[in-house]
C-alpha positions as CSV (number, residue, x, y, z in Angstrom):
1,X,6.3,3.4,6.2
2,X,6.7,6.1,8.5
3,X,5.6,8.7,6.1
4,X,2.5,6.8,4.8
5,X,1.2,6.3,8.1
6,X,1.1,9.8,9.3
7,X,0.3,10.8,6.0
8,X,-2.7,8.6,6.1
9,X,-3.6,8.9,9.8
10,X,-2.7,5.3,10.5
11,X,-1.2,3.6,13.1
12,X,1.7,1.2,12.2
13,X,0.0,-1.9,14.0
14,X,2.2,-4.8,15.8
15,X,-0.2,-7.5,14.5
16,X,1.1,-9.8,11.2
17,X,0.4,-7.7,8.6
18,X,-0.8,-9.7,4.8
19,X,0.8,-13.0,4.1
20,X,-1.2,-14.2,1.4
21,X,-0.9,-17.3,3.3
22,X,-3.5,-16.8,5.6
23,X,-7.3,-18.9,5.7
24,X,-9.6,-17.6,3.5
25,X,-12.1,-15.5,5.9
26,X,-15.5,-17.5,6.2
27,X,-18.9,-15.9,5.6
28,X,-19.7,-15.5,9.3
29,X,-16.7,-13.1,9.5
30,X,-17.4,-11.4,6.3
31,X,-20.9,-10.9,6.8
32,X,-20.3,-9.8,10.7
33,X,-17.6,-7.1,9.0
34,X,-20.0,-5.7,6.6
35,X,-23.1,-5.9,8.3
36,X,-25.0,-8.4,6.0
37,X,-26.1,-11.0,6.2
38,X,-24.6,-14.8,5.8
39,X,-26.9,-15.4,2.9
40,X,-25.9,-12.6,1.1
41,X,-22.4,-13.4,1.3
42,X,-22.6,-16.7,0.1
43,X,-25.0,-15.6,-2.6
44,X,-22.9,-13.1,-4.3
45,X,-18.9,-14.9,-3.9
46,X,-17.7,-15.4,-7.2
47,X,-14.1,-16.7,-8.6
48,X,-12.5,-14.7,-11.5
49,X,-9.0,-16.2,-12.8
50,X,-8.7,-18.8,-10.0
51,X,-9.8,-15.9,-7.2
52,X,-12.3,-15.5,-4.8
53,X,-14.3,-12.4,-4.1
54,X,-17.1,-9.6,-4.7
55,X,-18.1,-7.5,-8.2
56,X,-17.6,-3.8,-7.2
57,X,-20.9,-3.7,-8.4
58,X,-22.7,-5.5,-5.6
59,X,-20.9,-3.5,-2.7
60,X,-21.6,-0.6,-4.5
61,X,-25.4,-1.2,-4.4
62,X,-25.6,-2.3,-0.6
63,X,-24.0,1.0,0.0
64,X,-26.6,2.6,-1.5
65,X,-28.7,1.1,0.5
66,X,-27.3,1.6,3.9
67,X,-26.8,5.1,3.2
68,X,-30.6,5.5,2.1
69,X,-31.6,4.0,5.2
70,X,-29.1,6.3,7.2
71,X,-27.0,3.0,8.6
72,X,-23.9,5.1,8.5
73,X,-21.9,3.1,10.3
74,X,-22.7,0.1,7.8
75,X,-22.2,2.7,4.7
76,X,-18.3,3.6,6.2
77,X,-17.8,0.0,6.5
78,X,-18.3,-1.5,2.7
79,X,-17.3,2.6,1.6
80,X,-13.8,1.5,3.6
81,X,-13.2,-2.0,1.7
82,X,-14.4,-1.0,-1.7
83,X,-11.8,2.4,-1.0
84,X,-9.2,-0.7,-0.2
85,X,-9.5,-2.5,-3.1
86,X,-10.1,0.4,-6.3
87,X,-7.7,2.8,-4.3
88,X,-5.1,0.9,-2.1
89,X,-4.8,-1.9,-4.4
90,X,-6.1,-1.3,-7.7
91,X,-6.5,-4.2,-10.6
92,X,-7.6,-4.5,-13.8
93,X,-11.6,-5.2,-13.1
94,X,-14.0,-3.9,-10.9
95,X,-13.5,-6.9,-8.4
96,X,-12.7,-6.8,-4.9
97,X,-10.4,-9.8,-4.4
98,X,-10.2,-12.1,-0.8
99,X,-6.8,-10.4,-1.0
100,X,-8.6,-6.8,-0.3
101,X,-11.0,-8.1,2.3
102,X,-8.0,-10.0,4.6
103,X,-6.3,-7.1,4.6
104,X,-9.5,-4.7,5.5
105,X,-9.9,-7.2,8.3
106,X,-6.4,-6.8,9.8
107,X,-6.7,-2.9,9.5
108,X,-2.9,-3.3,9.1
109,X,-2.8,-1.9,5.1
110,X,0.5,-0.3,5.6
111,X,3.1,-2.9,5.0
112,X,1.1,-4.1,2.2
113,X,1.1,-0.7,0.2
114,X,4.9,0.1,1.0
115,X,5.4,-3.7,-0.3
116,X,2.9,-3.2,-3.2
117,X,4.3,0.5,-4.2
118,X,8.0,-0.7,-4.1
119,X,7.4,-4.1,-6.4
120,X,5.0,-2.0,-8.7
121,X,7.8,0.7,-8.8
122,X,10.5,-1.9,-9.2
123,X,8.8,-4.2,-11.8
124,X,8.1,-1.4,-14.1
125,X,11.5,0.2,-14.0
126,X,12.6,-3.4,-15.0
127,X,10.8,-4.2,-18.0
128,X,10.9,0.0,-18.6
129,X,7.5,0.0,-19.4
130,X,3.9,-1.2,-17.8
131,X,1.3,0.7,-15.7
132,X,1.9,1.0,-12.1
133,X,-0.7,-1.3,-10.4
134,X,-0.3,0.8,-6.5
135,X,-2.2,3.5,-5.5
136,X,-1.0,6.2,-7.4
137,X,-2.2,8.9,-5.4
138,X,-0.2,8.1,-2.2
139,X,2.6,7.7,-4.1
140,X,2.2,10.7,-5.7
141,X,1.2,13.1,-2.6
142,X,4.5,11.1,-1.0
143,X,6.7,12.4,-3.6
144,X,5.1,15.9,-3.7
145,X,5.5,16.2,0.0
146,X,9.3,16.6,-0.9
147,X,9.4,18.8,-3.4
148,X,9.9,22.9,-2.7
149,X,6.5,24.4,-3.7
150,X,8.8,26.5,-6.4
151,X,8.1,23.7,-8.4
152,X,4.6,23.0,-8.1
153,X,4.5,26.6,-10.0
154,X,4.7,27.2,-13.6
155,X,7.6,29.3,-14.6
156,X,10.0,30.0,-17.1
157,X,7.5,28.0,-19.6
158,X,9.3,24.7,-18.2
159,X,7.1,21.6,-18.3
160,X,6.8,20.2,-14.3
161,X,9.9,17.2,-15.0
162,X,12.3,19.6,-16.4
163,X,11.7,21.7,-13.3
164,X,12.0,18.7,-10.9
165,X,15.3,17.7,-13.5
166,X,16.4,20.9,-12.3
167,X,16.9,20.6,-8.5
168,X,20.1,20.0,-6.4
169,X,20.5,17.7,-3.3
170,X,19.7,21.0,-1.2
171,X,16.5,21.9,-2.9
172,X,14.7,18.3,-1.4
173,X,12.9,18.3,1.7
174,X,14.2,14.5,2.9
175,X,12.8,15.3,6.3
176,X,9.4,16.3,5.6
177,X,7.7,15.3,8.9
178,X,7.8,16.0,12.2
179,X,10.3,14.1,14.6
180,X,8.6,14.4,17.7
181,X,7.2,10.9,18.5
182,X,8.3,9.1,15.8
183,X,9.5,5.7,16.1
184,X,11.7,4.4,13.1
185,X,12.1,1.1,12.2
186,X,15.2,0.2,10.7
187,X,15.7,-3.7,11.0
188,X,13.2,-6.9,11.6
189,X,14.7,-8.5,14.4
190,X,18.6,-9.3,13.7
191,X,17.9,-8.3,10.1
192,X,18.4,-5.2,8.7
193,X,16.0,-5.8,6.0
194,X,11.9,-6.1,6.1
195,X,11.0,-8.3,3.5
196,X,7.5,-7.0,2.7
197,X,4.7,-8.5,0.6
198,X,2.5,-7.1,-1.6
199,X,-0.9,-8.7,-3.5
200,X,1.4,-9.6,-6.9
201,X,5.3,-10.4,-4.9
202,X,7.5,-9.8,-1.9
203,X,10.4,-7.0,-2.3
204,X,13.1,-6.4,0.2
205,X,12.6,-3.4,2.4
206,X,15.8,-1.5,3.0
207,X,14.8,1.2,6.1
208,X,18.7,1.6,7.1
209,X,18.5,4.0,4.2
210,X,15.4,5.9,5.2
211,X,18.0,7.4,8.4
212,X,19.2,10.0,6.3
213,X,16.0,11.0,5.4
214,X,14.6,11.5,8.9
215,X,17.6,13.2,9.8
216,X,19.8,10.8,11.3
217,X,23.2,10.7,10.3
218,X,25.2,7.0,9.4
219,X,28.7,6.4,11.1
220,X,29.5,4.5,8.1
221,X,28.8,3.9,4.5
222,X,26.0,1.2,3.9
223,X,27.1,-2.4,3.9
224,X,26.4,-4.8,0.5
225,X,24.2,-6.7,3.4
226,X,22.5,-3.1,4.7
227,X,21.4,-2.8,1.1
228,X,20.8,-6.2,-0.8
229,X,17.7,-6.7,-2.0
230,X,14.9,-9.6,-2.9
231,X,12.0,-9.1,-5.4
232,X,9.9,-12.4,-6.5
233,X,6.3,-12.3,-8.5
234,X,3.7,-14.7,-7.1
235,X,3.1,-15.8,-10.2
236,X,6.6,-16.7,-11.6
237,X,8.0,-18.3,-7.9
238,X,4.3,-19.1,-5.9
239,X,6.5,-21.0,-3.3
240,X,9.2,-18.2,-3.6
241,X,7.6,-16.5,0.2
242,X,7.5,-19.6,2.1
């Protein structure tokens, strides 16, 4: 979490992050958020498979708009919520989900894309096959961060896996940022484990192991409780994160 936020120049924030369990926003705060109007946002909410929200479509247009009449400020605002929904948490159809928009008006995205990357991750390495619904490019530029640039470079004729199949322990950069002011977070409360939730299911965050990687050295090997973990699907357990 760490990572992502410097990475993406933001802040971990001490407000509840996404629930999924929170009041659907009303148009007042929508509209106020995006700079439309009331109308407009009653107008154009639509359900697709029992969820509430906007077509891609019509944000895209009223950012056209905004940024033809040189509202800027309006244009960054729907630019940052349509950039939450197709980037940070991608699906299927063009269709930005309440989901999306309670999150864009928390401003607190990070726990939601570590809990979204880790159940993606996890649920496909499970069934050993799927498409990982996360945003891809984070998790990419997180895992390239650790990587020696030898291997970004073509050598030898080897295809980029068999050169990452090809480093040691010491070739990995675990440590990759800077330690100067950097808080790390390595329990909730009197438990060593985050739970985090994502937009499809919850997954157990385990940050005790993360020490190593910033550098910190354990006393002790971790503990079955330092490293159990939870993973539950919102749609096969829907009470399963109360």
């Amino acid at each position: 979490m760490e990572e992502f936020s410097e990475m993406l120049y933001i802040p971990i924030r001490d407000q509840l992050p996404f629930t999924s369990l929170e009041n659907n926003p009303n148009p007042e705060v929508i509209a106020a958020a995006l700079h439309l109007k009331k109308s407009e946002i009653e107008n154009n909410w639509e359900t697709r498979s029992g969820v509430k929200g906007f077509l891609a479509k019509f944000l895209l247009e009223k950012a056209r708009s905004f940024l033809d009449s040189m509202s800027y400020h309006a244009f960054e605002d729907i630019l940052a919520l349509l950039i939450y929904r197709l980037v940070f948490f991608p699906n299927p159809g063009q269709f930005i989900d309440v989901h999306a928009i309670k999150i864009f008006l928390t401003r607190n995205p990070l726990p939601t894309l570590l809990g979204d990357i880790l159940h993606s991750h996890h649920t496909c390495t499970m069934k050993k096959q799927g498409t990982l619904m996360c945003c891809t490019p984070l998790l990419s530029w997180w895992f390239i961060s650790h990587l020696p640039r030898s291997v970004m470079r073509k050598k030898q004729g080897l295809r980029c896996n068999q050169r990452i199949m090809s480093l040691s322990h010491f070739d990995i950069r675990w440590c990759s940022l800077s330690k100067e002011n950097i808080t790390i977070i390595d329990r909730c409360g009197q438990y060593p484990n985050v739970p985090l939730l994502g937009v499809r299911g919850g997954i157990t965050y385990n940050p005790f192991l993360a020490l190593r990687q910033f550098g910190y050295s354990r006393r002790d090997g971790p503990h079955h409780m330092l490293i159990q973990g939870i993973v539950f699907n919102y749609e096969d357990d829907p009470q399963g994160y109360c």
